[in-house]
ZATI-588898 format. One record per residue: residue in one letter; y negated, z, x of N, C-alpha, C in turn. Coordinates in steps of 0.1 Angstrom, whole numbers, padded with zeros to 4 digits, always signed. Each point is the difference from the previous one (the first is absolute). Layout:
BEGIN
AYZXYZXYZX;...
This chain:
BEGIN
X-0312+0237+1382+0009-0007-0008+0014+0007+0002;X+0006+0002-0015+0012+0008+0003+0013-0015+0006;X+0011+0008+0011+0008-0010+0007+0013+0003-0008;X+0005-0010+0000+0013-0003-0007+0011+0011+0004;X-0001+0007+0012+0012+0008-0006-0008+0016-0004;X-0009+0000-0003-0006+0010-0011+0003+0004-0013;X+0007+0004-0009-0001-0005-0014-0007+0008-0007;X-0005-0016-0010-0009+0007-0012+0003+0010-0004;X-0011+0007-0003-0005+0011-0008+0002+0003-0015;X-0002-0017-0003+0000-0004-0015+0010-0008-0002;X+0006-0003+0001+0011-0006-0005+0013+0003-0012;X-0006+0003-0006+0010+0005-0010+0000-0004-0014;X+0001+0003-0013+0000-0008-0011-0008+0006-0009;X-0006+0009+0003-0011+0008-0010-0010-0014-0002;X-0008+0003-0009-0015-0012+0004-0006+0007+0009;X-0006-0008+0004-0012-0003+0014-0011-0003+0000;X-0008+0005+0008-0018-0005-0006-0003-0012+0007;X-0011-0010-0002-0003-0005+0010-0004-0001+0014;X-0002+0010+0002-0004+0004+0014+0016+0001+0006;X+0012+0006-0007+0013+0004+0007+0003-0016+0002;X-0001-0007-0013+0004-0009+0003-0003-0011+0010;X-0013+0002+0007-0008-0006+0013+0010+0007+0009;X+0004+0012-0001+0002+0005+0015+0016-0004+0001;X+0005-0001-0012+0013-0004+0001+0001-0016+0007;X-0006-0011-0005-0006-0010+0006-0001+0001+0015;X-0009+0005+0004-0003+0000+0014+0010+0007+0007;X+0008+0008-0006+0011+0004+0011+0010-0005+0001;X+0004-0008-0015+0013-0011+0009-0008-0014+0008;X-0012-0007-0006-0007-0008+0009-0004+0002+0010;X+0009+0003+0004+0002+0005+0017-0016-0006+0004;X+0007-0014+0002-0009-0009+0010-0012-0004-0003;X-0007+0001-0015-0008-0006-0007-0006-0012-0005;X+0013-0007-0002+0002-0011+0001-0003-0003-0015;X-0003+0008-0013+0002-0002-0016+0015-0001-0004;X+0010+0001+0008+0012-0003-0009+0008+0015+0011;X+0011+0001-0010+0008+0009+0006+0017-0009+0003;X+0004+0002+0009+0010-0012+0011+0002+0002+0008;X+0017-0005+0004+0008+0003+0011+0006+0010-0004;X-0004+0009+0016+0002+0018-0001-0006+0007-0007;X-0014+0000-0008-0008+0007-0008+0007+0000-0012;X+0005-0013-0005+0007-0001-0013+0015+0008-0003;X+0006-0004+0011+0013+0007+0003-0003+0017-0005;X-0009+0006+0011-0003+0013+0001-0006+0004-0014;X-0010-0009-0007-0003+0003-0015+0011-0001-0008;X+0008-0008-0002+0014+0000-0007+0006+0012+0001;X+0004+0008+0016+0006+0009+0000-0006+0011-0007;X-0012+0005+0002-0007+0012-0002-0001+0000-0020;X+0001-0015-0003+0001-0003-0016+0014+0007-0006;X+0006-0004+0009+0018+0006-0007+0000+0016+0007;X-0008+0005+0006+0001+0016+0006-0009+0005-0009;X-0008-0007-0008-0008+0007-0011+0008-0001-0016;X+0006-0012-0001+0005+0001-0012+0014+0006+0001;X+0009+0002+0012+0012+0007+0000+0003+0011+0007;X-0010+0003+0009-0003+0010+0009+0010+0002+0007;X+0010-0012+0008+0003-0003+0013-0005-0011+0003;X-0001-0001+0016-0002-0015+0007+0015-0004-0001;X-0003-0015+0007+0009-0009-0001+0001-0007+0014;X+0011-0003+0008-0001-0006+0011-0007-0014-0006;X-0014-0004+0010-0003-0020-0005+0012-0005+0003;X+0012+0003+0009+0006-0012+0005+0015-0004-0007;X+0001+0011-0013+0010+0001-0006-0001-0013-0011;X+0010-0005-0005+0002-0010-0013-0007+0001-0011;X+0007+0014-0003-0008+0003-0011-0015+0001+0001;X-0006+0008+0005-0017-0001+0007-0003-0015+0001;X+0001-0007+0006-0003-0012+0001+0001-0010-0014;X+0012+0003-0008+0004-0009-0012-0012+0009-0011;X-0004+0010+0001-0008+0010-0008-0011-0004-0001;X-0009-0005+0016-0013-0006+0002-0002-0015-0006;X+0013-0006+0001-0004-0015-0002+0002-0002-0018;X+0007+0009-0005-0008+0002-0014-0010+0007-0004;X-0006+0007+0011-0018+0007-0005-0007-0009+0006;X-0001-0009+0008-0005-0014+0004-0002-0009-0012;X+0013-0001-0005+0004-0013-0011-0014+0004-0012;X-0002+0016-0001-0003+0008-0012-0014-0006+0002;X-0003+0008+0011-0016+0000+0001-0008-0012+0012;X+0007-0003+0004-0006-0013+0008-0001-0008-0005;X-0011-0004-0009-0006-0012-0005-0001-0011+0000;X-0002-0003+0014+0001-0014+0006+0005+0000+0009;X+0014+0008+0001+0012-0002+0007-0007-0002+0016;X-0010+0005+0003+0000-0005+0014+0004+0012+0012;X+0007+0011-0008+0014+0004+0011-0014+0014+0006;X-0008+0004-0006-0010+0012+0003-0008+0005-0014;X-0002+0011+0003-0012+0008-0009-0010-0006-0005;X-0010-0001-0008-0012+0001+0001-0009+0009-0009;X-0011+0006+0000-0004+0009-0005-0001-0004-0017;X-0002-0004-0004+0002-0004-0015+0016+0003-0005;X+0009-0002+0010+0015+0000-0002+0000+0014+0000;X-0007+0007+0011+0004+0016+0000-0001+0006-0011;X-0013-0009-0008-0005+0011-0009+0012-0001-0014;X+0006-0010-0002+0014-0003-0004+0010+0015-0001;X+0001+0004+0011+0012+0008+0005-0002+0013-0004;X-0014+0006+0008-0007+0015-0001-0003+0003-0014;X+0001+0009-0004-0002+0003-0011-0014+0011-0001;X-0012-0010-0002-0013+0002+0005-0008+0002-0013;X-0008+0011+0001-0003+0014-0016-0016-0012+0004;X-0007-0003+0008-0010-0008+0000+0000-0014+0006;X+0006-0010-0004+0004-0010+0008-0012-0012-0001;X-0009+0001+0005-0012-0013-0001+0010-0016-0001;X+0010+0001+0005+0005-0016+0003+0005-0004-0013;X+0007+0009-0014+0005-0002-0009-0010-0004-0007;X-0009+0011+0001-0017-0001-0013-0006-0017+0005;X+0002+0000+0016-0008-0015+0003+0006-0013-0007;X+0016+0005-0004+0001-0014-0005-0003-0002-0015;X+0000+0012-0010-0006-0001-0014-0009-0009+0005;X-0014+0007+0011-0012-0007-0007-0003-0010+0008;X+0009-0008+0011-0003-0010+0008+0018-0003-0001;X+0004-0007-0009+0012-0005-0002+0007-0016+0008;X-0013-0005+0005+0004-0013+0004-0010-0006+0012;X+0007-0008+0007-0014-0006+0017-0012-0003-0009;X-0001-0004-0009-0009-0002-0009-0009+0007+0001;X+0003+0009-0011-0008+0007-0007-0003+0012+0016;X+0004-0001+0007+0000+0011+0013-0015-0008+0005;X+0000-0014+0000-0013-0004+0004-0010+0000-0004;X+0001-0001-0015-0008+0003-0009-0010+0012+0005;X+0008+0012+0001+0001+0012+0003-0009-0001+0011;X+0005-0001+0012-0009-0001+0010-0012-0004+0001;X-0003-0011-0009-0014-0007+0000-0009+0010-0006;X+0003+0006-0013-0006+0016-0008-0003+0007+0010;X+0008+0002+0010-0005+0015+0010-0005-0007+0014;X+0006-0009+0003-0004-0005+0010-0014-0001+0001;X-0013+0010-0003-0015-0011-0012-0005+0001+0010;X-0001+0003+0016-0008-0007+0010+0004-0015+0004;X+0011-0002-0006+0007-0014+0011+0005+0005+0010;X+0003+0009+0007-0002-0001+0013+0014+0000+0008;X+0009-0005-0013+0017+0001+0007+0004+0011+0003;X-0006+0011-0005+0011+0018-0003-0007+0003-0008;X+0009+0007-0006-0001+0010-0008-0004+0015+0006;X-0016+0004+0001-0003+0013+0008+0005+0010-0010;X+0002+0014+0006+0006+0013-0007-0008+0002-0011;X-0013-0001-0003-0008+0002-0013+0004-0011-0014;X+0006-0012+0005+0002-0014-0004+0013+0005-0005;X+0007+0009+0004+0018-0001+0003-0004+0010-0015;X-0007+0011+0002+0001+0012-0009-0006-0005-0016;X-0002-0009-0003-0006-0005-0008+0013-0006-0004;X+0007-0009+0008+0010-0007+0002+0015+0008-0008;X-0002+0008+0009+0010+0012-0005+0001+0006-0020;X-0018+0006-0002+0003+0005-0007-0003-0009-0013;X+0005-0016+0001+0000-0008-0013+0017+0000-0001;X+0005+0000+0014+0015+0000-0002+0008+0014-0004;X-0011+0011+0000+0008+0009-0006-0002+0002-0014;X-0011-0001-0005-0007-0003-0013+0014-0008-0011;X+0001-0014+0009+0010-0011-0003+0009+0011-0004;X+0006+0009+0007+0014+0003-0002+0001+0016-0004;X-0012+0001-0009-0004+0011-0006+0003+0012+0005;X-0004+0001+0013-0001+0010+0007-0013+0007+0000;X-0006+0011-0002-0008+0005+0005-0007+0009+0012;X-0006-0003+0008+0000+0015+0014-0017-0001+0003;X+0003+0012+0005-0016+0007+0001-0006-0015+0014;X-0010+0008+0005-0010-0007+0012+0006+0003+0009;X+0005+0007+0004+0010+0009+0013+0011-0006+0000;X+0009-0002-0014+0014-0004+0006-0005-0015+0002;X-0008-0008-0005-0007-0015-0002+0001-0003+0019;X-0009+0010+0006-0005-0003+0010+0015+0003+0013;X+0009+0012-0008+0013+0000+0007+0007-0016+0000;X+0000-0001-0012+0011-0008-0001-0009-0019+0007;X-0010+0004+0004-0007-0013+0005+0008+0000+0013;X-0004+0013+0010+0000+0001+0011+0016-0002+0003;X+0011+0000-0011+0014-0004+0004+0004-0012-0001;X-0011-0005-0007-0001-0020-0003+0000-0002+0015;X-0011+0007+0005-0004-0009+0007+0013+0006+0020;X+0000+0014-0007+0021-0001+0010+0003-0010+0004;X+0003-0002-0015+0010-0009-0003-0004-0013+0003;X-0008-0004+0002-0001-0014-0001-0012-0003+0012;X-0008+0008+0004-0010-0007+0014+0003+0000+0012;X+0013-0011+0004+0010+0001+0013-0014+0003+0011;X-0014-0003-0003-0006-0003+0017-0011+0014+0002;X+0001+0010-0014-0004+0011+0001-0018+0001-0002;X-0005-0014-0004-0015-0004-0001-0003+0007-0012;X+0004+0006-0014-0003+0005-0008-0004-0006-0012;X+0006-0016-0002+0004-0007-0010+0011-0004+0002;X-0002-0009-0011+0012-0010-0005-0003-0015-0001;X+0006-0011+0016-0001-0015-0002+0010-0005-0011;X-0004-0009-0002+0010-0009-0015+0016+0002+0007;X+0004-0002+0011+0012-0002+0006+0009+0015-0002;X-0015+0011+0003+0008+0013+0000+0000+0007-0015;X-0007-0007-0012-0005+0004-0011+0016-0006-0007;X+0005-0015+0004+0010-0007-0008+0011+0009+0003;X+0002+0012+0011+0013+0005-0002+0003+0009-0015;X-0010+0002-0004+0006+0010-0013+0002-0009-0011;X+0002-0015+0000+0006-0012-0010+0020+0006+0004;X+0005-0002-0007+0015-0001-0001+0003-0010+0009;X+0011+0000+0008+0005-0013+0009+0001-0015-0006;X+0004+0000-0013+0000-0011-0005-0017-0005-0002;X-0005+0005-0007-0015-0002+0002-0008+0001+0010;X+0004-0002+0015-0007+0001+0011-0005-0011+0002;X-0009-0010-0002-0001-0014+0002-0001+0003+0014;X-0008+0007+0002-0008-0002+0015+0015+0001+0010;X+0007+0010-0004+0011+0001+0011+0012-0017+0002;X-0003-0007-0013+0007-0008-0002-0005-0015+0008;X-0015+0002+0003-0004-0011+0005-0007+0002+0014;X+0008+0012+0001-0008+0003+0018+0001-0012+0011;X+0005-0010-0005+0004-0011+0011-0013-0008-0004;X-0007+0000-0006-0011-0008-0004-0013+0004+0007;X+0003+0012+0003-0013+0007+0008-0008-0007+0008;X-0015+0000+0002-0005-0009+0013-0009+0013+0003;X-0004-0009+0010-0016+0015+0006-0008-0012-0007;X-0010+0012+0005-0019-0006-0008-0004-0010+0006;X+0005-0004+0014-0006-0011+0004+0007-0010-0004;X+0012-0001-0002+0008-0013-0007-0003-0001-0010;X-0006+0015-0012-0001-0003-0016-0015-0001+0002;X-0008-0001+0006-0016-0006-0003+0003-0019+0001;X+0009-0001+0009+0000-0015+0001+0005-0009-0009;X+0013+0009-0005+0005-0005-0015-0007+0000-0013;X-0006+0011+0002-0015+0001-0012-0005-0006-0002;X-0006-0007+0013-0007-0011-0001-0003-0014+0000;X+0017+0004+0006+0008-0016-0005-0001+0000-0016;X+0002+0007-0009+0006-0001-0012-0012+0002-0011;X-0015+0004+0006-0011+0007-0005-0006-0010-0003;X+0001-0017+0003-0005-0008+0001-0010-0007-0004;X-0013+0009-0010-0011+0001-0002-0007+0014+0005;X+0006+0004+0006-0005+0015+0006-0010+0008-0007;X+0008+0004-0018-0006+0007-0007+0004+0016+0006;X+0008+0002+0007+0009+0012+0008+0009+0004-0018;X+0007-0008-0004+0012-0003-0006+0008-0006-0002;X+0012+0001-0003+0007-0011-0004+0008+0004-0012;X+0006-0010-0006+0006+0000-0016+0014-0002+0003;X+0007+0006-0014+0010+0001+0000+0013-0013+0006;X-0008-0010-0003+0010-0008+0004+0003-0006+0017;X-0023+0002+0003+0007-0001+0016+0007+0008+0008;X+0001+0019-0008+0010+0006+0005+0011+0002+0001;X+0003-0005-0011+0016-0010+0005+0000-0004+0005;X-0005-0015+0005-0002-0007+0012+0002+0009+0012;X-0009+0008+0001-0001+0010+0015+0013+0007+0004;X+0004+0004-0014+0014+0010+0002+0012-0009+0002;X+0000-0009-0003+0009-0010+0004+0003-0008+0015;X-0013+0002+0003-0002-0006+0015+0006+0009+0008;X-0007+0019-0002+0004+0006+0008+0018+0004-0001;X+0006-0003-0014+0013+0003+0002+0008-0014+0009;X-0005-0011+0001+0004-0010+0004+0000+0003+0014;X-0014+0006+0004-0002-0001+0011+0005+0014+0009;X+0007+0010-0010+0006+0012+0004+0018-0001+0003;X+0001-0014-0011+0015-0009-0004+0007+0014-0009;X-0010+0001-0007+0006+0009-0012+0004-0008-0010;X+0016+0001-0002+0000-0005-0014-0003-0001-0011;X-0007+0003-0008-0004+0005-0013+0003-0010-0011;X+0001+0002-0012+0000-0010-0013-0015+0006-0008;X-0007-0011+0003-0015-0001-0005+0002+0010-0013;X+0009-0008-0011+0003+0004-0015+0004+0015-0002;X+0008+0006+0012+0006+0014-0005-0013+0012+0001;X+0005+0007-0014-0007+0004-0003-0001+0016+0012;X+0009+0004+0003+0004+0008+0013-0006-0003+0011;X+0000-0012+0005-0004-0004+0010-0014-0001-0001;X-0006-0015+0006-0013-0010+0006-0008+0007-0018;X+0006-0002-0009-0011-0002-0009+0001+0011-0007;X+0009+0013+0004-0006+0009-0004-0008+0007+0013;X-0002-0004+0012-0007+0007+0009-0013-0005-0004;X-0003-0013+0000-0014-0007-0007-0006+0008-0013;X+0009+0003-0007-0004+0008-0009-0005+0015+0001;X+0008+0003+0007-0009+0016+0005-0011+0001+0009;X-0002-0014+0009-0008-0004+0007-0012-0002-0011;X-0001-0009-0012-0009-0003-0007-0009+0015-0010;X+0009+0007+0001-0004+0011-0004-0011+0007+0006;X-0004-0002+0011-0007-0001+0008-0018-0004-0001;X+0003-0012-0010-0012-0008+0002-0006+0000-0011;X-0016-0006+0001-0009+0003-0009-0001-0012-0012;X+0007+0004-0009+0005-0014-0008+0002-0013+0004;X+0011+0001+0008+0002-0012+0003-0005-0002+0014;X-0006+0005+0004-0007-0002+0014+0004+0009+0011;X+0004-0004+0014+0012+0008+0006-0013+0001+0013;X-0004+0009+0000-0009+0001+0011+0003+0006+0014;X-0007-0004+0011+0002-0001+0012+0012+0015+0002;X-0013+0009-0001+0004+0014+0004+0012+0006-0006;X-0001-0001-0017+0013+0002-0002+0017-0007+0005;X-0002-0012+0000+0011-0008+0008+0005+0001+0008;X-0010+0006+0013+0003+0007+0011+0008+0008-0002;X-0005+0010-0011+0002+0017+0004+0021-0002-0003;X+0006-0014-0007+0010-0002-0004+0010-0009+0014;X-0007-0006+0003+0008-0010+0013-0003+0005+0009;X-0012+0008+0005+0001+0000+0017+0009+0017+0007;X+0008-0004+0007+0004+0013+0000-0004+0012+0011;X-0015-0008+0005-0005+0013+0009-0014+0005-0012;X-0002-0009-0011-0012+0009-0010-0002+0012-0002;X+0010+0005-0002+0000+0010-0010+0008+0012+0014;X-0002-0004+0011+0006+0013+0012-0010+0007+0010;
């Protein structure tokens, strides 16, 4: 892993492939944490203005400082004061950018579920590399791109870079929702709702209450309501941002109307899918 007082290779304003743009990624993510922050961000700002003006800048000067908190303002989304890889892809000026094309053809938590359920076709809560490549080449199709079998199978292998923090050679729903935009992250938005498997088989079956191993749209409200009560998440049932649009990306999920065991899981528990 390259260390922060290294500097990129690629850093500059030409376009960038996907692969540069992985490695640019991994070298200010110092820590590998998915966000770039603190010192990493600092040092990415710098190296940003040494590529577009070709001097550095002391960090600890006014100007430097007043410079960053309006490229913050620009590209930090949800204002939460760091990077995230969807934001990067914002900045870089990227000749193959998968995260742009992802949002033509998965535009909303929605329709991203939707999505998952199509490739997901074992059940089995990832998306395996063969699943992903299929995955891939409807979203390039979408955005009328064309590429051979070779760049197909390149451009899998940098999905999965990019996105399989535990190195198993898929994609769980948790690591699959980072290439949604920040505003459309449901999952990132309701991480406080999280349980493990052993607390969500009990809730299941609290709520399953003819133990068809389903439940309907309305007891799932019920359930999501319990757990934000019981997380002391505020939520407004009605907004459409919030409780009932996560229900809704959640329902996207299910087999007309019917929200089955396995799938539910693969959404609330947060050791499933690791």
């Amino acid at each position: 892993m390259a260390t922060q007082t290294q500097q990129s290779p690629h850093l500059h304003l030409a376009e960038i492939t996907a692969a540069q743009f992985i490695d640019i990624w991994k070298h200010f993510d110092a820590d590998g944490n998915g966000y770039i922050e603190g010192k990493e961000l600092e040092n990415f700002f710098k190296e940003l203005e040494t590529a577009r003006r070709g001097a550095g800048q002391d960090p600890t000067h006014a100007t430097f400082k007043e410079k960053m908190k309006e490229f913050m303002a620009n590209f930090d989304k949800n204002s939460d004061g760091r990077i995230e890889m969807s934001e990067l892809a914002q900045i870089l000026p990227t000749e193959e950018n998968f995260l742009l094309c992802f949002r033509e053809f998965v535009g909303s938590s929605t329709e991203f579920m939707a999505a998952w359920r199509r490739y997901d076709t074992d059940r089995s809560g990832y998306i395996e590399s063969n699943e992903l490549k299929g995955f891939l080449l409807d979203l390039l199709k979408k955005a009328n791109r064309n590429y051979d079998d070779k760049k197909l199978n390149e451009y899998t292998q940098t999905i999965l870079r990019m996105f399989d923090l535990n190195g198993d050679g898929k994609l769980g729903l948790s690591e699959m929702a980072r290439l949604l935009p920040v505003q459309e992250n449901f999952l990132l938005k309701f991480e406080g709702i999280s349980i493990t498997v052993k607390e969500f088989d009990s809730l299941f079956t609290l709520y399953d209450k003819d133990g068809n191993g389903y439940i309907d749209e309305q007891e799932l409200d019920a359930l999501l309501k319990d757990l934000c009560d019981k997380n002391k998440m505020d939520v407004d049932p009605l907004d459409t941002e919030g409780l009932l649009g996560y229900k809704k990306s959640i329902m996207a999920l299910s087999d007309g109307g019917k929200m089955y065991r396995t799938e539910l899981e693969i959404v609330l528990c947060r050791d499933s899918t690791l």
